[in-house]
C-alpha positions in Angstrom: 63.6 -41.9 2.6 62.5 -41.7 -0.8 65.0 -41.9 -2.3 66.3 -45.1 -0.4 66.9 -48.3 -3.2 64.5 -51.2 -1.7 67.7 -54.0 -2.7 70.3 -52.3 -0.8 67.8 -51.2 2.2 66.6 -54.6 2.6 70.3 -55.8 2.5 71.2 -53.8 5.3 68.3 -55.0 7.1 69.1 -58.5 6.9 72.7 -57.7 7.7 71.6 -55.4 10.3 69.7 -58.4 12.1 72.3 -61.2 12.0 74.0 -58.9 14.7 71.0 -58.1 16.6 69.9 -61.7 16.4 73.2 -63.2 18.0 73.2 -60.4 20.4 69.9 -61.7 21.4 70.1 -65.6 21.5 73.8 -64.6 23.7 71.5 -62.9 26.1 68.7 -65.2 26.5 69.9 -68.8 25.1 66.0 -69.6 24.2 67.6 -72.9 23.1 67.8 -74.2 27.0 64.0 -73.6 26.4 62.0 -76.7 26.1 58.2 -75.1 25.0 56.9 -72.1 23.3 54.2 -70.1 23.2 52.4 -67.1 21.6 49.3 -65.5 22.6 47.4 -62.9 20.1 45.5 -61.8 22.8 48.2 -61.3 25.7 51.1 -60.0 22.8 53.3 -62.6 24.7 55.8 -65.2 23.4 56.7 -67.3 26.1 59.6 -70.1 26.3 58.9 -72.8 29.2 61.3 -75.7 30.9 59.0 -77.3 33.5 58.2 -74.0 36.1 61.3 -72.2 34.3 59.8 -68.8 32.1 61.0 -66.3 30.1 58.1 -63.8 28.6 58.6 -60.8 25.7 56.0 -59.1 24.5 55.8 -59.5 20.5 54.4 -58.4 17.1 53.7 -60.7 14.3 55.4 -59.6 11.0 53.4 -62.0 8.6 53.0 -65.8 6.9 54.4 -67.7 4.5 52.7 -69.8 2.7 54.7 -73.2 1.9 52.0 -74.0 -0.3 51.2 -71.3 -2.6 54.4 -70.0 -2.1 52.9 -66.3 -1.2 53.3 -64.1 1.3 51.0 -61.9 3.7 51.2 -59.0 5.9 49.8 -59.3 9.4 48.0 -55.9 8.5 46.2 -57.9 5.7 45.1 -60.8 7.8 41.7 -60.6 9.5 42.7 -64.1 11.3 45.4 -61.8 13.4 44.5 -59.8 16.4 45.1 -56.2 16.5 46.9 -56.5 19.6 49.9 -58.3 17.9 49.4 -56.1 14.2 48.9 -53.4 14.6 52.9 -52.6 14.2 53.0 -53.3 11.3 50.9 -50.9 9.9 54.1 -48.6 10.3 55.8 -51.1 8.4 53.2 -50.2 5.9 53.3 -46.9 6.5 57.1 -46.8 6.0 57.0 -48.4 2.7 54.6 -45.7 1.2 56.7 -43.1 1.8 59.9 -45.2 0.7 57.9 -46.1 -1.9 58.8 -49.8 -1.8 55.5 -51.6 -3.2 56.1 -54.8 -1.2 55.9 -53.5 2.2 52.3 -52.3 1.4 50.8 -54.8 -0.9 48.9 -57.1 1.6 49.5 -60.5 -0.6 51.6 -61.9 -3.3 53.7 -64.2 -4.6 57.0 -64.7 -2.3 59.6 -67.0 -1.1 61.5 -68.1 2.6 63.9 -65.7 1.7 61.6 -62.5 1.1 59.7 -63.5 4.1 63.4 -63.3 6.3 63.9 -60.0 4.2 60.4 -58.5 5.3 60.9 -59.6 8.8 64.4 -57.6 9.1 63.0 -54.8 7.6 60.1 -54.9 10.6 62.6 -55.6 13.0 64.7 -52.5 11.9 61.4 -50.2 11.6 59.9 -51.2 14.6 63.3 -51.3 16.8 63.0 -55.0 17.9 65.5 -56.7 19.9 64.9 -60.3 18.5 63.0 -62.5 16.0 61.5 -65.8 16.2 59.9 -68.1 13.6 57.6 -70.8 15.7 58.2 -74.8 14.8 55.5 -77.1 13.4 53.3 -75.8 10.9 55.2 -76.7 7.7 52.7 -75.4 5.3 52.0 -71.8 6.6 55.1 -70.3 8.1 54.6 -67.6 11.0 57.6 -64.6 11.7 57.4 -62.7 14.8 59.6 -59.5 16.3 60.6 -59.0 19.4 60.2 -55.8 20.9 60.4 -56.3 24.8 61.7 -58.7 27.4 58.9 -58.6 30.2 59.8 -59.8 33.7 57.8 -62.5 35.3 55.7 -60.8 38.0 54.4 -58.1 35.0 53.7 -61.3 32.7 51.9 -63.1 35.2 49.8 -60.2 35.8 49.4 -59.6 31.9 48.0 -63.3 31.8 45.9 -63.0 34.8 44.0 -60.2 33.2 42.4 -63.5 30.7 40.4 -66.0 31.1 39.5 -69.3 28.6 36.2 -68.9 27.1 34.4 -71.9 25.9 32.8 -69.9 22.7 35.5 -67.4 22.2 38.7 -68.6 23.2 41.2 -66.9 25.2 40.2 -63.7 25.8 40.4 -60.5 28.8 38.3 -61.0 31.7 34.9 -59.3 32.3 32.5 -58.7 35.4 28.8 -59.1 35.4 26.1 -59.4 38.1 24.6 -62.8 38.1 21.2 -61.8 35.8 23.2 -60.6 32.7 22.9 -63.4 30.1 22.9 -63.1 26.0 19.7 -64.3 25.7 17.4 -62.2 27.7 17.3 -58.2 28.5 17.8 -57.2 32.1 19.5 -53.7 31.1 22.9 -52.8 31.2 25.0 -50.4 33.4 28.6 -50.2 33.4 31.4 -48.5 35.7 32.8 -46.7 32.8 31.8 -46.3 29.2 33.5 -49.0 27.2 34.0 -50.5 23.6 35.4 -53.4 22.4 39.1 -53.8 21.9 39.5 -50.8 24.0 42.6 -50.4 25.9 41.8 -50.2 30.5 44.2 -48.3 32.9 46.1 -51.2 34.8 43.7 -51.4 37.9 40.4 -51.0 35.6 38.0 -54.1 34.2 35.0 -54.6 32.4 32.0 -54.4 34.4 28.4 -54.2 34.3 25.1 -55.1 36.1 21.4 -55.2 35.4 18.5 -52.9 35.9 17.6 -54.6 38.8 21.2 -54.5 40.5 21.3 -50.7 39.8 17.9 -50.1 41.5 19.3 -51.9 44.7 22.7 -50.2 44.4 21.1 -46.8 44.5 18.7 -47.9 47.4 21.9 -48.9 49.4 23.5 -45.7 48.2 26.4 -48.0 46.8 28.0 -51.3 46.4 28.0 -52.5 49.7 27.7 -56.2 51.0 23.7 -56.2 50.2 24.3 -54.8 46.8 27.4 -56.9 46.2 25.4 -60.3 47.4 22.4 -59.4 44.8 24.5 -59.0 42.1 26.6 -62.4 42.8 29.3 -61.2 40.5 30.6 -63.8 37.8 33.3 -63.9 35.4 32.5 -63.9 31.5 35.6 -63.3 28.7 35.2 -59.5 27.4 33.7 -61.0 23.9 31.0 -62.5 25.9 30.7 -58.9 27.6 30.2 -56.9 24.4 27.5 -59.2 23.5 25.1 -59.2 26.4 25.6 -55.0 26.0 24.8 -55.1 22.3 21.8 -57.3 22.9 20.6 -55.1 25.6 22.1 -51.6 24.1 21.9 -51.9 20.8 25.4 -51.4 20.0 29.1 -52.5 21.5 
């Protein structure tokens, strides 16, 4: 790998994706599409006609900047979710043992082309199966690859697994009794231990209760309809979560 020339590499990348991009668009036609949409915190890209879906699961490559004419790697933006970067760090990764500087410098000076050229290179290292640029910011460019066609049962149960938080966005759902609040400390138990950003087993979710909903669990010897009524489970986002256990814990 090291002794790969960054010119011709990149070449073969771009050359390499032309295929894989028309093989792609043949078996999907997102043109027919009317809407898109990309998530950070689901990893989905989504095209939409009316109740008509088609889902992937994606990474984000990086911007360009129309502007400043510069571009930056999705591993270099704190504005990006992990979720949807964290790819790209092999992209880095790659490039230091290629020894190709601009696949692990963060930010610099660039053009529409180079940002093509470091998408096909991320679609090549990362074995995607598509790329996408979204429409309508003109200024600030984004490039995503396409690493997995998800049916529509999975991606509905993906997106149910989020809620819309009116302080932090869109973000996965969280469980707490009734008494847990960020402003006051009730104490904090949780079904498992947990940190922020942490990926569950399918069938698990945040959740916590107070001091006081412990005490009646254990008289009740478990969560049972008395326990379960005192606690009056409600829905937070898991940003809201990490907050009421740092404020009650110490730490996330």
């Amino acid at each position: 790998m090291k002794n790969l020339d960054y010119d011709t590499f990149a070449q073969g990348c771009v050359a390499d994706l032309k295929f894989l991009q028309d093989r792609f668009q043949k078996q999907y036609a997102l043109d027919r599409y009317e809407n898109w949409f990309y998530n950070q915190a689901t990893g989905l890209l989504t095209f939409s006609t009316r109740d008509v879906e088609l889902n992937f699961k994606y990474f984000q490559v990086g911007s360009f900047s129309v502007q400043s004419m510069t571009w930056k790697w999705a591993w270099d933006n704190d504005n990006t979710l992990d979720k949807v970067k964290e790819i790209t760090k092999l992209i880095k990764e790659f490039g230091q043992n290629s020894n190709f500087p601009k696949l692990t410098k963060g930010y610099f000076p660039s053009d529409e082309f180079e940002a093509w050229e470091f998408t096909a290179i991320a679609a090549k290292v990362a074995h995607g199966i598509g790329v996408y640029r979204p429409v309508g910011d003109d200024e600030l460019k984004i490039f995503l690859v396409i690493t997995e066609f998800i049916d529509a049962k999975t991606a509905q149960a993906i997106k149910d697994k989020y809620i819309q938080c009116s302080v932090h966005e869109y973000r996965r759902i969280a469980f707490v009794c009734k008494h847990l609040n960020n402003i006051t400390k009730v104490g904090f138990e949780e079904a498992f231990d947990t940190f922020e950003d942490m990926e569950l087993i399918e069938d698990d979710d945040f959740q916590a209760w107070c001091d006081e909903c412990e005490k009646v669990r254990q008289n009740e010897g478990e969560w049972n309809d008395k326990s379960m009524a005192f606690a009056d489970t409600k829905v937070v986002c898991e940003k809201c979560y990490f907050e009421m256990k740092e404020l009650n814990l110490g730490h996330k």
